[in-house]
C-alpha positions as CSV (number, residue, x, y, z in Angstrom):
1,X,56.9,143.9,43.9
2,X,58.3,141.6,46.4
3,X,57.1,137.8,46.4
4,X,55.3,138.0,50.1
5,X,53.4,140.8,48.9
6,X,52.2,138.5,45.8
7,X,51.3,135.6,47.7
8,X,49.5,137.3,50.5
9,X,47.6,139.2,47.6
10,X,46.3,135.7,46.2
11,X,45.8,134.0,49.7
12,X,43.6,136.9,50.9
13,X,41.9,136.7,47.0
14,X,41.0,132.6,47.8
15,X,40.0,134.1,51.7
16,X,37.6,136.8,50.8
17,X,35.4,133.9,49.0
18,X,37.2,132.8,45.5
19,X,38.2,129.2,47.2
20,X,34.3,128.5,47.0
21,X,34.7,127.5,43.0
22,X,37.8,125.6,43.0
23,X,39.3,123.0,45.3
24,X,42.6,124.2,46.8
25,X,42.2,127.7,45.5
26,X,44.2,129.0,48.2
27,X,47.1,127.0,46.8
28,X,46.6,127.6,43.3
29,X,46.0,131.5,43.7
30,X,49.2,131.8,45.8
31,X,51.0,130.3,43.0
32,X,49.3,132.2,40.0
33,X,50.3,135.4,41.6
34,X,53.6,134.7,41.5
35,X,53.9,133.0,38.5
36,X,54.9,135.4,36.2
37,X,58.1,136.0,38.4
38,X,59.4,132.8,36.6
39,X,61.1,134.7,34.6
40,X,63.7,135.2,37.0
41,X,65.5,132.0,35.8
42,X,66.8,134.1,33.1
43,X,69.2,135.7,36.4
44,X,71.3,132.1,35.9
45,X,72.7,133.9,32.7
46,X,73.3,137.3,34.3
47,X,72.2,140.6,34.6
48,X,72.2,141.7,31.3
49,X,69.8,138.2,29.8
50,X,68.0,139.0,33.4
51,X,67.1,142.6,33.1
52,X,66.4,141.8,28.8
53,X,64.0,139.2,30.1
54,X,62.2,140.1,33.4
55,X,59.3,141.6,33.4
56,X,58.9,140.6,29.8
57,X,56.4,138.7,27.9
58,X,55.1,136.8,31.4
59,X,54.1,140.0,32.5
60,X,52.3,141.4,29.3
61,X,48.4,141.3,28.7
62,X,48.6,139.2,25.6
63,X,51.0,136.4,27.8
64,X,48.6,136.1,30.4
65,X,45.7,134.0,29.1
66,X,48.6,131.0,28.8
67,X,50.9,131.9,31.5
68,X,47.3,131.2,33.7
69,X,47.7,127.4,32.4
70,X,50.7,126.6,34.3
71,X,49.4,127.1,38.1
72,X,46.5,125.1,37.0
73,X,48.5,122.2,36.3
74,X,51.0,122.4,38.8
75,X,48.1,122.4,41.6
76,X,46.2,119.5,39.7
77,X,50.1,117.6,39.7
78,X,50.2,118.6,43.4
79,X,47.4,117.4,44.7
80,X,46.9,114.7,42.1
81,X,43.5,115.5,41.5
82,X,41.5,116.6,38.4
83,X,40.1,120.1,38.8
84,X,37.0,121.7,37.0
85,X,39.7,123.2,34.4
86,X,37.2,126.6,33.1
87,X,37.0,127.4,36.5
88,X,40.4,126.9,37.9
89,X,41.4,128.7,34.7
90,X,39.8,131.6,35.4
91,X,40.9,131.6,39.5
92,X,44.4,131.5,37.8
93,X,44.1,133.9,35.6
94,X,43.1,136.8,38.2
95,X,46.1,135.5,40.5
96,X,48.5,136.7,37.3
97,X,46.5,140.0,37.0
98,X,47.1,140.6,40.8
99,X,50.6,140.0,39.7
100,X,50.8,142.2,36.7
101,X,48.6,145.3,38.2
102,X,51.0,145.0,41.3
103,X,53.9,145.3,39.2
104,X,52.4,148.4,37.8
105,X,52.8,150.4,40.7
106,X,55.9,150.1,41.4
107,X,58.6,152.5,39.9
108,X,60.5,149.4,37.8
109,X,57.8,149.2,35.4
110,X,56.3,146.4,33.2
111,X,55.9,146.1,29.5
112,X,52.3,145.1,29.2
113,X,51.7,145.7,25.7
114,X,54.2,143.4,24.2
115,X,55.1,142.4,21.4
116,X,52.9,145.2,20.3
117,X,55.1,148.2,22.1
118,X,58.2,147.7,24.5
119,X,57.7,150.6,26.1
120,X,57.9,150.3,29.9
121,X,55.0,152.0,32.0
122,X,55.4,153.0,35.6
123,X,52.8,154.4,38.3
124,X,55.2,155.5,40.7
125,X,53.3,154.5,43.9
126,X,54.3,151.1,46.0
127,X,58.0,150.6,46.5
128,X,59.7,147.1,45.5
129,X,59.1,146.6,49.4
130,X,56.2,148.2,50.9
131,X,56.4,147.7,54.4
132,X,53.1,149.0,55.7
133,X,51.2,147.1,53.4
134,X,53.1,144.0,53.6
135,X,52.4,144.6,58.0
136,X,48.6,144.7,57.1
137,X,48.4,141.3,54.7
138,X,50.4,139.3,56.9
139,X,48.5,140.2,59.7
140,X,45.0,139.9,57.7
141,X,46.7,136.3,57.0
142,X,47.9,135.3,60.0
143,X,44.6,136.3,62.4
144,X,42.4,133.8,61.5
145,X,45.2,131.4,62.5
146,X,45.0,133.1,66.3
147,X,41.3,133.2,66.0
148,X,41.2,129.4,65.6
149,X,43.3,128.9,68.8
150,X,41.2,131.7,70.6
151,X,37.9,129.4,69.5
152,X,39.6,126.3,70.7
153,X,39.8,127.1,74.0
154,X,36.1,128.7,74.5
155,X,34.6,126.0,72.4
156,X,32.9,128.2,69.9
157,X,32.9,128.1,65.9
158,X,35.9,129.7,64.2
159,X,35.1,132.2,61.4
160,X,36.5,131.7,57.7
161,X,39.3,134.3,57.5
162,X,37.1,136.0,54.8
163,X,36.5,139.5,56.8
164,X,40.3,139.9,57.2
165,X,40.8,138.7,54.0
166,X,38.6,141.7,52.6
167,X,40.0,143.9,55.0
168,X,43.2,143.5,53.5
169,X,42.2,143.8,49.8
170,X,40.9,146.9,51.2
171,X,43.5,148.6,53.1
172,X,45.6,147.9,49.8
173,X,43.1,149.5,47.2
174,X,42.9,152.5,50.1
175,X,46.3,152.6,50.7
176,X,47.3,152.9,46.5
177,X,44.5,155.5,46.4
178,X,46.5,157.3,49.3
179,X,49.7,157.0,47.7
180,X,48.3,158.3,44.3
181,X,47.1,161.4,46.3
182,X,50.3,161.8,47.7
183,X,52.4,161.2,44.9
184,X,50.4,163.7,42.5
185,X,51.5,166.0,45.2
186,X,55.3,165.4,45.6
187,X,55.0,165.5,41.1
188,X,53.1,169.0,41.9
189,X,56.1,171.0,44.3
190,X,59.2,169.2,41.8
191,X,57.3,170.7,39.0
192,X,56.7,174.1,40.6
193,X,59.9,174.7,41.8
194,X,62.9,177.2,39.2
195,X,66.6,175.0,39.9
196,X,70.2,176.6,40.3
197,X,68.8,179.6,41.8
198,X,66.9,180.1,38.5
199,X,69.9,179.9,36.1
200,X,68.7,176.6,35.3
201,X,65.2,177.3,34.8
202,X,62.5,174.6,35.3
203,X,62.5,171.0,35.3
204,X,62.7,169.6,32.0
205,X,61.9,166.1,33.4
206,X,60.5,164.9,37.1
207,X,59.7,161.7,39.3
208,X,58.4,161.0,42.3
209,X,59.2,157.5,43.4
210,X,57.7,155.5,46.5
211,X,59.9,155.1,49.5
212,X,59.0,151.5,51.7
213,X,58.1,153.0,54.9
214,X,56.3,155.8,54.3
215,X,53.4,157.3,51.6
216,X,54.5,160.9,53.2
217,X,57.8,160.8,52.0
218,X,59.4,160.0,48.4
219,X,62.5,160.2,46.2
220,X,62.5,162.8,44.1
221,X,64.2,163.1,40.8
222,X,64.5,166.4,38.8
223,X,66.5,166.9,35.3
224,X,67.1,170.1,34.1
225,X,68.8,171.0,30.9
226,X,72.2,171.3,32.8
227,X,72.2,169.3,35.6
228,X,70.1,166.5,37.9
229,X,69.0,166.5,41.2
230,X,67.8,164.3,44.0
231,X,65.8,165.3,46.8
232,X,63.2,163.8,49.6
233,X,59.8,165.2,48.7
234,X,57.4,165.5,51.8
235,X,54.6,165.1,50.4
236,X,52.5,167.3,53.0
237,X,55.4,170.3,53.4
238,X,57.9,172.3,51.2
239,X,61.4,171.5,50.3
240,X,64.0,173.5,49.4
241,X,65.4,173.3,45.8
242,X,69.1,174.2,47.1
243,X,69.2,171.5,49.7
244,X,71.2,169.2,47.2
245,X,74.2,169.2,45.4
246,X,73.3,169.2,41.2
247,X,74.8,166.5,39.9
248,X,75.9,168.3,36.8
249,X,75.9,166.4,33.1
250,X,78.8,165.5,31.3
251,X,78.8,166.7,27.7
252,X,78.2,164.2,25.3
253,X,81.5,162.9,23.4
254,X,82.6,160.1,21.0
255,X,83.6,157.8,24.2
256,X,80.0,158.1,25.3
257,X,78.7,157.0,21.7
258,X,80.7,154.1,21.7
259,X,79.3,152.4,24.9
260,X,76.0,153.6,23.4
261,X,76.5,151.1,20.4
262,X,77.6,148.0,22.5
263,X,74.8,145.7,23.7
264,X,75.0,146.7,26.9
265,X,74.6,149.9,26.5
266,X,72.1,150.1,23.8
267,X,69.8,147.5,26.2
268,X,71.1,149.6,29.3
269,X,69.5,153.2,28.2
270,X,66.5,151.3,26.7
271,X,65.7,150.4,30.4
272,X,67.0,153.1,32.4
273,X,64.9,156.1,33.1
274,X,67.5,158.6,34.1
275,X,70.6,157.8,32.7
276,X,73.4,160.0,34.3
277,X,76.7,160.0,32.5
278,X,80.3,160.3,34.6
279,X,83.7,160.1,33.1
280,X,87.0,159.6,34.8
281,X,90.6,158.5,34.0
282,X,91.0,154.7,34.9
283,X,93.1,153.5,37.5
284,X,95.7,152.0,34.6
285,X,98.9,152.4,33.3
286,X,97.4,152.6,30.0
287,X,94.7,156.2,29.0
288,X,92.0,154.3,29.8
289,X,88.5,156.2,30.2
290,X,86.0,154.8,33.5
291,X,82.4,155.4,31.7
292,X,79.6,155.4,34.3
293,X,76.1,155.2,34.0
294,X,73.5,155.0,36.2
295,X,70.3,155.1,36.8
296,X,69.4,157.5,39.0
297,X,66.0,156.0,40.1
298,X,67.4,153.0,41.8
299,X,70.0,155.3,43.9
300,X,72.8,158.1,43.3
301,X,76.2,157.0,41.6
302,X,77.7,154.5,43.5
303,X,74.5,153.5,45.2
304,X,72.1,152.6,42.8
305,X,72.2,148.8,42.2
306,X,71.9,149.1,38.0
307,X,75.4,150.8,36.9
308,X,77.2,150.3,33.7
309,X,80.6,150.5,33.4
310,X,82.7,150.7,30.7
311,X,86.4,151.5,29.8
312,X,87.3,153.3,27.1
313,X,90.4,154.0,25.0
314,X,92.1,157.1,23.2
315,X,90.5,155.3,19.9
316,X,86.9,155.6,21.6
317,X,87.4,151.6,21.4
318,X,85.3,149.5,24.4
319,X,87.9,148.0,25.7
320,X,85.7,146.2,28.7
321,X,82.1,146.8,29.7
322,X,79.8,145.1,32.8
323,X,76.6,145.6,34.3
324,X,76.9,146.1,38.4
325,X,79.6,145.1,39.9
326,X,80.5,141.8,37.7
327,X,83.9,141.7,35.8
328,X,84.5,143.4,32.6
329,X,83.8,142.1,29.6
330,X,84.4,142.4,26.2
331,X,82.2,144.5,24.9
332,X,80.4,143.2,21.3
């Protein structure tokens, strides 16, 4: 999830009464839910060493206990001050399990089993961005602020923050239960639905993922044997199973093995969730074969942001391979 969302999360977790056991919990729970993000240094060495490492071994159960250690002695550094380390410890340590159960709403997905599985789990229900939820903790944040001013000017005792604090957490926990409602209900029509006018049968695979603005609303992702399809699910009406062009799949072939095999590839399908493969003669003098894939979660071809590409010659040779929109590379 974004980084706002994260920080608000552990400022309103210090609010609602954690600062009590630590000094400058605020500070230190603000930076423990974000601190498994760090691993977004890995971007410096590109999108392939990014996508291999984020959401990696900072955002699995067995990394958290030491990943906790960090905030804890960047706020002591901070502040110069030595704090009660069991108890600061433990503050940090639920600031990274904000982080990681966060993360695990969303439709990228984390790895929290590592090094034990590398499967990726998913729950489908807050967006990257959420937007209503991110409204409601930054104004749960920000009103004690105006309360302060308000209690200036009258001369009377300003409160602690902790009731908006709690009504945020709230609103959160109530607004994931909502989506999970909703969500189970976009799964139920994608599910219930015959594709192609019935030639295609039923779905062989679904997903309902979270849109920013809206619980009512999602992106909806069906694979059938012969084809995928992308639709927006309300969540509280019907759709209509013709109302999008199937993006039919390409038959697997020797050219779509051999960007299979590269690194890229093999690292690429590990993450994606639906792969669609397109092929199409390269703008070259020489046969060259443009290999697309995409995943379809993130977007339709050409507007997700995670595409491979590859080009391919008569030989089934990768002549060039990239992630995004990056140059081509040698492919190894």
């Amino acid at each position: 999830m974004d980084n706002a969302t994260h920080t608000l999360t552990g400022l309103a977790l210090s609010r609602a009464g954690l600062h009590r056991y630590v000094p400058h919990a605020g500070f230190l729970l603000m930076l423990a839910a974000n601190i498994p993000d760090i691993d977004m240094v890995s971007m410096f060495q590109g999108p392939l060493r990014n996508l291999q490492v984020h959401r990696g071994y900072t955002h699995c159960l067995i990394g958290l206990p030491f990943v906790a250690v960090l905030p804890v002695l960047v706020t002591a550094s901070v502040f110069r001050t030595r704090l009660p380390w069991v108890a600061a410890w433990c503050l940090s340590a639920i600031g990274v399990a904000s982080h990681l159960l966060i993360d695990s709403t969303n439709s990228y997905g984390v790895r929290l089993l590592l090094p034990f599985s590398s499967a990726w789990s998913y729950l489908d229900l807050f967006s990257l961005f959420d937007y209503p939820l991110l409204a409601v903790l930054l104004f749960c944040s920000l009103a004690p602020m105006l309360g302060k001013l308000v209690s200036v000017e009258i001369g009377s005792k300003s409160g602690t923050g902790r009731g908006f604090a709690t009504v945020a957490l709230a609103f959160f926990l109530l607004l994931g239960g909502f989506r999970g409602l909703m969500h189970s209900r976009a799964i139920a029509q994608l599910n219930s639905r015959l594709y192609g006018d019935g030639t295609e049968g039923p779905s062989l695979r679904t997903a309902s993922l979270p849109k920013a603005a809206t619980p009512l609303s999602w992106y909806g992702i069906v694979e059938t044997e012969r084809a995928f399809r992308l639709y927006d699910v309300p969540a509280l009406s019907n759709f209509d199973p013709a109302s999008t062009r199937p993006l039919y799949k390409s038959p697997w072939n020797d050219r779509f093995e051999a960007v299979s095999r590269t690194s890229r590839g093999k690292y690429f399908l590990y993450f994606a969730r639906f792969p669609y493969w397109k092929e199409e003669p390269a703008a070259t003098r020489e046969k060259l074969h443009l290999i697309t894939v995409t995943d379809l979660r993130f977007g339709a071809p050409g507007e997700s942001f995670l595409e491979l590409r590859a080009l391919v010659d008569e030989q089934n040779h990768v002549r060039g391979i990239a992630l995004g929109s990056r140059p081509l590379e040698p492919a190894n």
